[in-house]
N, CA and C of each residue as an Amber inpcrd file, in Angstrom:
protein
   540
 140.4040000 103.9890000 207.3580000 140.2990000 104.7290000 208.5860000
 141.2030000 104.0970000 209.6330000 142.0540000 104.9100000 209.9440000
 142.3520000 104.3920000 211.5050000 142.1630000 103.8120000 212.6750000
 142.5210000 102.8500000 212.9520000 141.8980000 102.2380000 214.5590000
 142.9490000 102.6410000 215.6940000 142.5280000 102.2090000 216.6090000
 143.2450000 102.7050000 217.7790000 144.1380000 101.4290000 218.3390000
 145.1310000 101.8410000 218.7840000 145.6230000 100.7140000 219.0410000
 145.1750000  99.8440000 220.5950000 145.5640000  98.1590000 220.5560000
 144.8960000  97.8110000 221.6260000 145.6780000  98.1820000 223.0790000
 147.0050000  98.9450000 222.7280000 147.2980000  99.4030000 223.8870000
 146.5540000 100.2800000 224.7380000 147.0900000  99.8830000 226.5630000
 146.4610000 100.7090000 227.5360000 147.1110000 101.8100000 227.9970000
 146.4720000 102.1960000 228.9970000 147.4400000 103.4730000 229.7570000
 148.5630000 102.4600000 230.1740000 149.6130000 103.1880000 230.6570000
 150.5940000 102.3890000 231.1670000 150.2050000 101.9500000 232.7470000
 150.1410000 101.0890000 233.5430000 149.8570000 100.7460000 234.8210000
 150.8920000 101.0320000 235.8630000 150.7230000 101.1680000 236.4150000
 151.5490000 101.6000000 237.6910000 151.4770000 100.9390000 239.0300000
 150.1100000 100.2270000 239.4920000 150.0220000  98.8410000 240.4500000
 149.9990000  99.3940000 241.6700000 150.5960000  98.9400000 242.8110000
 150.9510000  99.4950000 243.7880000 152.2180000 100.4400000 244.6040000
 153.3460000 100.0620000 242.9050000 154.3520000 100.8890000 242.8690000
 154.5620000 102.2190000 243.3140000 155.4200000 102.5150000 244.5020000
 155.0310000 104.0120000 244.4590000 155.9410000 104.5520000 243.6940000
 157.2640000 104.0950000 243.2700000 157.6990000 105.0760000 241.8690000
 156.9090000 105.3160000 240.5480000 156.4150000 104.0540000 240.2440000
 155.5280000 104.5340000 239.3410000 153.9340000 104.9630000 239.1710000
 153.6560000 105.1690000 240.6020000 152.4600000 106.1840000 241.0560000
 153.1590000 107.0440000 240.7270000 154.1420000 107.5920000 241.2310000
 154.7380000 109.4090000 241.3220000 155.2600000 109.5680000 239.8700000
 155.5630000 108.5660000 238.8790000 155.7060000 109.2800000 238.0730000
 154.6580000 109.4660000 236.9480000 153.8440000 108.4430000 237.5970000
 152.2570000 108.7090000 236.6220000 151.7830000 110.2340000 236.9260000
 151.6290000 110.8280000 238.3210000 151.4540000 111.3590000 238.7470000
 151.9480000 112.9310000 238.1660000 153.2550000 112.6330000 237.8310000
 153.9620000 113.9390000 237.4920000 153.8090000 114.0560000 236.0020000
 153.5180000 112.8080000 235.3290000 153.1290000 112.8350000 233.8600000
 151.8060000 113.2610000 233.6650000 150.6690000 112.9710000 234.7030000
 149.5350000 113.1650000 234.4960000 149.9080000 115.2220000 234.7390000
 150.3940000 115.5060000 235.7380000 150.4320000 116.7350000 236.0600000
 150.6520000 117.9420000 234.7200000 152.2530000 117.0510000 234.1780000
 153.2130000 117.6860000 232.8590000 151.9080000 117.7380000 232.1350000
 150.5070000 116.9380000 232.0480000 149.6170000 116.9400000 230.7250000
 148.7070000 117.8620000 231.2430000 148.7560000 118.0910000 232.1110000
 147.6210000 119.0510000 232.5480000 148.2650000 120.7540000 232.2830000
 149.5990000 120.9050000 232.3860000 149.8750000 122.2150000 232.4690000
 150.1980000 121.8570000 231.2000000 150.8920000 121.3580000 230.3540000
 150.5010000 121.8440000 228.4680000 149.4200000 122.1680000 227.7820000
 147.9010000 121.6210000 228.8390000 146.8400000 121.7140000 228.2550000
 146.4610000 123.6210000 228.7180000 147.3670000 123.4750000 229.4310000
 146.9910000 124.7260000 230.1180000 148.0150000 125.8900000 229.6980000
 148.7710000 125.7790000 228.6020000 149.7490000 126.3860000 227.5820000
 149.3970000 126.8530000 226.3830000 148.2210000 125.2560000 226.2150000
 147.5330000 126.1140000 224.7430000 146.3940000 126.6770000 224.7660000
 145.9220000 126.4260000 226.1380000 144.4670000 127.3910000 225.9050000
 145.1240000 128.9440000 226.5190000 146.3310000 129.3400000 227.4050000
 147.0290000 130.3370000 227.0140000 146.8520000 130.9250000 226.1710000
 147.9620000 130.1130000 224.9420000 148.1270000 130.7260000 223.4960000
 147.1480000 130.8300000 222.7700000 146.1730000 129.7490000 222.8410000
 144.8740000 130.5350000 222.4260000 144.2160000 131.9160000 222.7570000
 144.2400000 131.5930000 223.7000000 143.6350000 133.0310000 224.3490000
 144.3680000 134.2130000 223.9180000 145.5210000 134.2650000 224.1380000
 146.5210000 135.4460000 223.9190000 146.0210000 135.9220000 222.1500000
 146.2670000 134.7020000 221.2450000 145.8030000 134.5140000 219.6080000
 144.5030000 135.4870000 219.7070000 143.4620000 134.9640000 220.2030000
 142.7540000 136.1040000 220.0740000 142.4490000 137.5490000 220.6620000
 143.0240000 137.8210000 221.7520000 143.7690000 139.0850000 222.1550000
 144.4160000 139.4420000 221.3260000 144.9950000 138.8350000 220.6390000
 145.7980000 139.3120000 219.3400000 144.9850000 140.1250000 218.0880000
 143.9950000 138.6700000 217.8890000 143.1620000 139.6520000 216.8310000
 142.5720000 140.6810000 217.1140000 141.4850000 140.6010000 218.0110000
 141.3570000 141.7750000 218.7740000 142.0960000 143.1450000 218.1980000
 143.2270000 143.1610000 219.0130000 143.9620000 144.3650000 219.2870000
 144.3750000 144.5730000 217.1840000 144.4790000 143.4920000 216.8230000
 145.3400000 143.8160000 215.3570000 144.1660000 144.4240000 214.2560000
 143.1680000 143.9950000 214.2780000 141.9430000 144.0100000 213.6990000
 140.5310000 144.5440000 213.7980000 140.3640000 144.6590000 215.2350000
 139.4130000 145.5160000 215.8010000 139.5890000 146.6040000 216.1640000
 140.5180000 146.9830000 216.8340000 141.5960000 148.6470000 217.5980000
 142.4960000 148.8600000 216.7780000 142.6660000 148.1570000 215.3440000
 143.8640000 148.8540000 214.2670000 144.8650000 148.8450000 215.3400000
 145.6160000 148.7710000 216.2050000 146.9220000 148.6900000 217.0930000
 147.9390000 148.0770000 216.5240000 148.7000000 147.7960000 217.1670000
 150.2180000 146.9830000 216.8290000 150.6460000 145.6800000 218.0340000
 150.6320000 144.4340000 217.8980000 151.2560000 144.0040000 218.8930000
 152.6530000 143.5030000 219.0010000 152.8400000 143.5180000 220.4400000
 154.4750000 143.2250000 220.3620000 154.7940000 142.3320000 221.3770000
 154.1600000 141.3490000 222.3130000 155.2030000 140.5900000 222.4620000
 153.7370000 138.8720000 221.9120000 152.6230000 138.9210000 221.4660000
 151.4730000 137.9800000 221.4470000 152.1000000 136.9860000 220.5350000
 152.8330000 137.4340000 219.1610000 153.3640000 136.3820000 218.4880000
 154.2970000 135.5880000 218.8050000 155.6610000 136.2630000 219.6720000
 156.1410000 135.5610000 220.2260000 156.3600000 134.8300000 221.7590000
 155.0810000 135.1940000 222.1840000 154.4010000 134.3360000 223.3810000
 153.6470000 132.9900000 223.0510000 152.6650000 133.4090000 221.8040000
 151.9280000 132.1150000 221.6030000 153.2280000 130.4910000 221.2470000
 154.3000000 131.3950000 220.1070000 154.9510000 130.0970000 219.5990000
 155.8370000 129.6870000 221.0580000 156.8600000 130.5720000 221.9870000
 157.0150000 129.7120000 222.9150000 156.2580000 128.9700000 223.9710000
 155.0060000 129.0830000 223.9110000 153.9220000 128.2080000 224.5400000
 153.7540000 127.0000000 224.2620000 153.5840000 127.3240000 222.6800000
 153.1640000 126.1170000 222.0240000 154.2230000 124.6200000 221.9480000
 155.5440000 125.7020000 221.9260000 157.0950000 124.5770000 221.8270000
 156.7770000 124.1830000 223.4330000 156.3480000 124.8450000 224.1910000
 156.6780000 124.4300000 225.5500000 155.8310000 123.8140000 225.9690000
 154.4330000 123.5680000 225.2960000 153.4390000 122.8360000 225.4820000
 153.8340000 121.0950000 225.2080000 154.3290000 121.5550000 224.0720000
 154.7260000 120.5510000 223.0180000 155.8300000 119.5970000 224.0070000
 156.6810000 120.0700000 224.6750000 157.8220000 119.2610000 225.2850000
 156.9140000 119.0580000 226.6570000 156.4840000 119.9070000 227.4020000
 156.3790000 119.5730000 228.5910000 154.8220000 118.6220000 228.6720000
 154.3870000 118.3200000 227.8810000 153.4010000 117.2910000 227.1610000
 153.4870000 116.0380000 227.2230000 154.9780000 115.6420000 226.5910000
 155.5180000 114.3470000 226.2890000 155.3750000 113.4190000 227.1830000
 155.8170000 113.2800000 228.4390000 155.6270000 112.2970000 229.3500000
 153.8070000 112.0650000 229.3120000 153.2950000 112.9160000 229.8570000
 151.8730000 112.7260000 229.4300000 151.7330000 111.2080000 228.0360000
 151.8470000 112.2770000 227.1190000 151.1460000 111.2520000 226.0310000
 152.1440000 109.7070000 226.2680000 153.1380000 110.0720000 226.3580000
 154.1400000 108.3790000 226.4940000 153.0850000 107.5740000 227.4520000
 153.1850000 108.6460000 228.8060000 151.8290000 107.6520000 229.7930000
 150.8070000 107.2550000 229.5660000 150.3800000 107.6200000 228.1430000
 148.9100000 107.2610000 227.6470000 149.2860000 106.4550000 226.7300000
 150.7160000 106.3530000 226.6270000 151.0460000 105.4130000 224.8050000
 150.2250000 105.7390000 223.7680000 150.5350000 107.5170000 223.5940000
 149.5830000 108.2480000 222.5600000 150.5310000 108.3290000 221.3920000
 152.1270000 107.9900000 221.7820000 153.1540000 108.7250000 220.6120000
 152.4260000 107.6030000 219.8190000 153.0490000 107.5490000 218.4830000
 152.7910000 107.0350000 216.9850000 153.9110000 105.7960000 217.4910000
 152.9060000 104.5670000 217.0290000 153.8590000 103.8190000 217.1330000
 153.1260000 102.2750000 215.9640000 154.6130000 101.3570000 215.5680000
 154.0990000 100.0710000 215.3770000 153.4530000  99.2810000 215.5290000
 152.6900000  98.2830000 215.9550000 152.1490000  96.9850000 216.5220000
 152.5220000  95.7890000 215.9700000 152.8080000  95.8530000 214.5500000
 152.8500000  94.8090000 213.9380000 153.8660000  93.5730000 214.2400000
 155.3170000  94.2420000 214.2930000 156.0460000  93.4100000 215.0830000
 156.1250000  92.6790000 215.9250000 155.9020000  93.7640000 217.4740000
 155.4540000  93.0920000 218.6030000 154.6430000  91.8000000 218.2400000
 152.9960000  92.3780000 217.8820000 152.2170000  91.4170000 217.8180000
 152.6480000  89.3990000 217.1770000 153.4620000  90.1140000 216.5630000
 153.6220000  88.8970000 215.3970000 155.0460000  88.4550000 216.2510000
 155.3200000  88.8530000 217.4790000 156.6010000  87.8960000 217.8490000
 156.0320000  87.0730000 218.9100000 156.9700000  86.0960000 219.2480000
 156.4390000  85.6190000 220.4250000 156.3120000  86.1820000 222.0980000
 156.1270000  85.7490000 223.4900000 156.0060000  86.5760000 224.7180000
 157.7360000  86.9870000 225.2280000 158.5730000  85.9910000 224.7540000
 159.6420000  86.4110000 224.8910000 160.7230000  87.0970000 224.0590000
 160.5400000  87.1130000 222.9890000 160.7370000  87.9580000 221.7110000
 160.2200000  89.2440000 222.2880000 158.8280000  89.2160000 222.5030000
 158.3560000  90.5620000 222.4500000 158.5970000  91.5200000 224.1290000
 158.8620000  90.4100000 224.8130000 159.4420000  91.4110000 226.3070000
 161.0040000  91.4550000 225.7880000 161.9480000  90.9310000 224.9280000
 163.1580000  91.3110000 224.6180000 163.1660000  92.6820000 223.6450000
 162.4870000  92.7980000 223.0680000 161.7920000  93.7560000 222.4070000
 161.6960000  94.8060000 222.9240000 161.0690000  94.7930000 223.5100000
 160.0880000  95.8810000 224.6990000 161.2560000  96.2440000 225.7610000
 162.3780000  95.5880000 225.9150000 163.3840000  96.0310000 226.8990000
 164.3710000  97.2720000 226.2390000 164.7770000  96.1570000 224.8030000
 165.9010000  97.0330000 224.2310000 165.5470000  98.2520000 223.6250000
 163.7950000  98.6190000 223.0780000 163.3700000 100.0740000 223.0330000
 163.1700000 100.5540000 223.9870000 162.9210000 100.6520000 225.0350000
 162.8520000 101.1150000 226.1330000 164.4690000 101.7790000 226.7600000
 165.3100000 100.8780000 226.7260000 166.3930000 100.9470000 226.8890000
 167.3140000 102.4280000 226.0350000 166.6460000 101.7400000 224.6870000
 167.2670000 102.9220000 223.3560000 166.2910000 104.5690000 223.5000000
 164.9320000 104.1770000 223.8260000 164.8200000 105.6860000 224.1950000
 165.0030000 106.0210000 225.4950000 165.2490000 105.8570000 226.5100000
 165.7050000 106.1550000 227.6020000 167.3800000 106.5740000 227.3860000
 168.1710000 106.2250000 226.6180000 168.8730000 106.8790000 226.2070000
 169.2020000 107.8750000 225.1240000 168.5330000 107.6280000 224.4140000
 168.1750000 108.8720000 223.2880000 168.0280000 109.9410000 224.0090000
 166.5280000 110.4130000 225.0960000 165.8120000 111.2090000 225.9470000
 167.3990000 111.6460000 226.7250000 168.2210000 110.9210000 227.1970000
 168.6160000 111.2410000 228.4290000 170.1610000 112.3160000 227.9820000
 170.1730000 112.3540000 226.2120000 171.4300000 112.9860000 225.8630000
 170.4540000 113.8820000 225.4540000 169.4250000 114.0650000 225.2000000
 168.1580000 115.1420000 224.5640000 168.5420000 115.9790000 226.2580000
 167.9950000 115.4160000 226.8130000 168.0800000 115.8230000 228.0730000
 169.0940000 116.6620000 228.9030000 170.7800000 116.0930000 228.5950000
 171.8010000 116.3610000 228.8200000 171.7070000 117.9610000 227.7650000
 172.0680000 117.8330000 226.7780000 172.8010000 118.8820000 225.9440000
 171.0170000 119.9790000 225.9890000 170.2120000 119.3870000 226.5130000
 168.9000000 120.4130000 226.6220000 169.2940000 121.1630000 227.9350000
 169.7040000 120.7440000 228.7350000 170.1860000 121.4290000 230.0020000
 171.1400000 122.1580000 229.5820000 171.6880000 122.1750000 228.5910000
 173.6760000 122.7920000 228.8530000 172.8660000 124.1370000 227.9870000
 171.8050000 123.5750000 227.1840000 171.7360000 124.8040000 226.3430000
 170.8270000 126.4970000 227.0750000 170.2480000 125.8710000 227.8830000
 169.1480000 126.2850000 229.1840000 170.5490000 126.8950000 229.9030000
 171.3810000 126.3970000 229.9380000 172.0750000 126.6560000 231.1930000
 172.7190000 128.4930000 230.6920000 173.4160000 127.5550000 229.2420000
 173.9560000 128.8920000 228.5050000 173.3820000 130.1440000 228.7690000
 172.0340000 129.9840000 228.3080000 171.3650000 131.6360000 228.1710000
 170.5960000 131.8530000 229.3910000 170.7700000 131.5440000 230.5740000
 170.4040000 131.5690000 231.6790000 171.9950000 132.4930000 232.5260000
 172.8620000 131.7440000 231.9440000 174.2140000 132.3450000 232.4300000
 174.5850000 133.3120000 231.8170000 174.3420000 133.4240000 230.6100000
 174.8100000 134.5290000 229.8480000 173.9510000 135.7060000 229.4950000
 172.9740000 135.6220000 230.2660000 171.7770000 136.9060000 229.9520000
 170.8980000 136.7680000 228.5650000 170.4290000 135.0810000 227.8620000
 170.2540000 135.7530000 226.9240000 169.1680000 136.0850000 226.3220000
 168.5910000 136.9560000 225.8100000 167.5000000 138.0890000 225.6590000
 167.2080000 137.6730000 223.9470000 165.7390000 137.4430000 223.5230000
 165.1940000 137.6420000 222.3500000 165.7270000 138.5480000 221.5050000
 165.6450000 139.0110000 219.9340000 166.2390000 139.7110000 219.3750000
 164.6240000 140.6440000 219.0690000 164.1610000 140.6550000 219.6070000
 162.3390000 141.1250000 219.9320000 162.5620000 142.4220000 220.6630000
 161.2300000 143.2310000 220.4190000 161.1100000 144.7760000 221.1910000
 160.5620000 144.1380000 222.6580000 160.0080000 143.1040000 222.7260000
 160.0460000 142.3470000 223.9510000 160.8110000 141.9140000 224.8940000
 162.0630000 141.6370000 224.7180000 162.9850000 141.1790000 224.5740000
 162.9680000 139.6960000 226.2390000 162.2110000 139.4130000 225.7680000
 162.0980000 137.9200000 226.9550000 163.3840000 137.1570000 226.9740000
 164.0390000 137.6220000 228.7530000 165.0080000 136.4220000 228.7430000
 164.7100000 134.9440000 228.5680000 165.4650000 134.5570000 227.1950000
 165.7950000 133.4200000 226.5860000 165.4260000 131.8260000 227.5680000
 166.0730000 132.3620000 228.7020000 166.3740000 131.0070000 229.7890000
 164.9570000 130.6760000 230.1490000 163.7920000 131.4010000 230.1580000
 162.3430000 131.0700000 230.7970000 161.9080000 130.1440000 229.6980000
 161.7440000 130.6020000 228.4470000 160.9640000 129.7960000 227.3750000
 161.8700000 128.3090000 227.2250000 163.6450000 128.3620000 227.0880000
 164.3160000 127.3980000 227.0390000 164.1750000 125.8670000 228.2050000
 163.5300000 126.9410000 229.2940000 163.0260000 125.7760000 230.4160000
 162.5120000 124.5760000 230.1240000 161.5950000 124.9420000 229.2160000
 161.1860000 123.6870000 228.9900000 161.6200000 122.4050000 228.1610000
 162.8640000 122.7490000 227.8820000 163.2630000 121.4420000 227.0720000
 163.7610000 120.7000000 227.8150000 164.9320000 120.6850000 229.2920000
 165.5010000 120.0390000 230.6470000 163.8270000 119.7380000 231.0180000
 163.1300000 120.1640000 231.5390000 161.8920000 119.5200000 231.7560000
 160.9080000 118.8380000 231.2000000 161.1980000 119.1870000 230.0130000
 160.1860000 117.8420000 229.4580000 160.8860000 116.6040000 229.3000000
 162.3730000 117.2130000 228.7870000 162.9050000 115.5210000 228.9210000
 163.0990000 115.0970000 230.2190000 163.2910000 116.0820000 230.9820000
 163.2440000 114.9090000 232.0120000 162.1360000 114.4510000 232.5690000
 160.8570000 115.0020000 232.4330000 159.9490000 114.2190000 232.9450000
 159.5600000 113.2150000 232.0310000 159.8680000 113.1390000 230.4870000
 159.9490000 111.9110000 229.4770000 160.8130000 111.0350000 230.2820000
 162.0760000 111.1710000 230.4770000 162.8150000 110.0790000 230.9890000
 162.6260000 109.2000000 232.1510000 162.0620000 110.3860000 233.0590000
 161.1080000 109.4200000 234.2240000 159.9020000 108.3430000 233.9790000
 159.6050000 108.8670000 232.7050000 158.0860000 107.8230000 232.3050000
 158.8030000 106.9460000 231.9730000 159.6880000 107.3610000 230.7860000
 160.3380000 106.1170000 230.7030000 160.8180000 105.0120000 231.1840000
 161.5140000 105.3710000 232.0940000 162.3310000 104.7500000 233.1290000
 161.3440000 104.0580000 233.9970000 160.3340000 104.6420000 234.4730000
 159.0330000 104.2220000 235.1500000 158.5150000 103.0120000 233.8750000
 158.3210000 103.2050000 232.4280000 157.9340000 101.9490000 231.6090000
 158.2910000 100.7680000 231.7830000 159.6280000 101.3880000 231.8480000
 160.5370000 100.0050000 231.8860000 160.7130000  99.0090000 233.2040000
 160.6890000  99.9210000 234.2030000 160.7290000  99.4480000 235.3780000
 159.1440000  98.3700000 236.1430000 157.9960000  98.9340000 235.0720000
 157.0590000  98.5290000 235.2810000 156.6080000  97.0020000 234.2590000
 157.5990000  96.9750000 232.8860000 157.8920000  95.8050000 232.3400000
 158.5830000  94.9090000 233.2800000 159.9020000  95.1880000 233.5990000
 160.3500000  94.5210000 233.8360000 159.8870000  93.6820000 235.5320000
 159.4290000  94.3650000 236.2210000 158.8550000  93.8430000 237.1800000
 157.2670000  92.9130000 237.4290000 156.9350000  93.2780000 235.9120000
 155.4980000  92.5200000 235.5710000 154.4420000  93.3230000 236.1380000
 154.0740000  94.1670000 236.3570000 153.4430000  95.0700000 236.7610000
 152.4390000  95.4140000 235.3170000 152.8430000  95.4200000 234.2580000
 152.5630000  96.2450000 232.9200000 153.1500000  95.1420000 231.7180000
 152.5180000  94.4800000 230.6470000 152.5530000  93.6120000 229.1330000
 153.8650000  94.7400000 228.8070000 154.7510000  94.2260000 228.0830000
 155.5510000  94.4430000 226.8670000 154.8730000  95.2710000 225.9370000
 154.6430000  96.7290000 225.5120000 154.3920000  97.7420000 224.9050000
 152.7270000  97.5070000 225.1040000 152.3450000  97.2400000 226.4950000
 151.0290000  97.7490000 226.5970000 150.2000000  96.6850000 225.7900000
 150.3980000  95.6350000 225.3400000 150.0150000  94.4530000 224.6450000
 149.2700000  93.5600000 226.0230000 148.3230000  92.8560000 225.4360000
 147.8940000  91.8250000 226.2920000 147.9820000  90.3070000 225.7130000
């Protein structure tokens, strides 16, 4: 069985950057939570109408899945702020305090840049079908650019946590991956 790891929420102190970006992570987790009970809801409006009224629907299937992708991204900072993603311990644990804040810098470092080209070419792609009109291949036909929103926004509110992680390591505010 699984245990949980002994990491905490991430701390934030008296910092006000990383109040505001706890803040906006706590927020990003509240409106994904509020994406899938959406798509839930809509799911069974769905059955409903497909199964009970014999009807046809046309835009419920492809509302629930861009919810769910958009739940899914605009989520992320959330769970990072909770240090919910899937992660190692073993390493960390088994290095020493300065090993493991050298550690804790250069991942931090590597996803803060990973996120921030996720981020980049997530905007250019948002930008595209926002500029270019572009429309579902659906009897619905939902401009493209609303559902695409959410990938520039989740990474960037990932990159702010991030950036907020790191900033909260490095100032001692917050242990090296939430370790005590």
């Amino acid at each position: 069985m699984a245990s949980h790891s002994n990491a905490a929420i991430a701390r934030s102190g008296n910092n006000s950057f990383l109040r505001l970006a706890a803040a906006l992570s706590t927020l990003a987790g509240w409106c994904a939570a509020a994406m899938i009970v959406a798509a839930v809801a809509i799911t069974c409006q769905m059955i409903v109408v497909r199964f009970v009224l014999n009807g046809s629907t046309i835009w419920q299937t492809e509302a629930v899945i861009y919810l769910i992708i958009a739940a899914t991204l605009v989520g992320l900072p959330y769970v990072q702020r909770l240090r919910g993603h899937v992660n190692v311990d073993l390493i960390p644990l088994s290095l020493a305090p300065r090993a493991r804040f050298a550690l804790a810098v250069l991942t931090a470092v590597l996803s803060i840049a990973i996120t921030a080209v996720m981020l980049w070419y997530g905007f250019e792609y948002w930008h595209f079908a926002w500029e270019r009109g572009w429309r579902s291949d659906t009897v619905w036909g939902v401009r493209l650019w609303i559902p695409y929103l959410s990938i520039p926004v989740g990474f960037g509110l990932l990159l702010l946590q991030l950036v907020a992680d790191l900033v909260a390591v490095l100032t001692g505010i917050d242990k090296p991956f939430g370790l005590e």
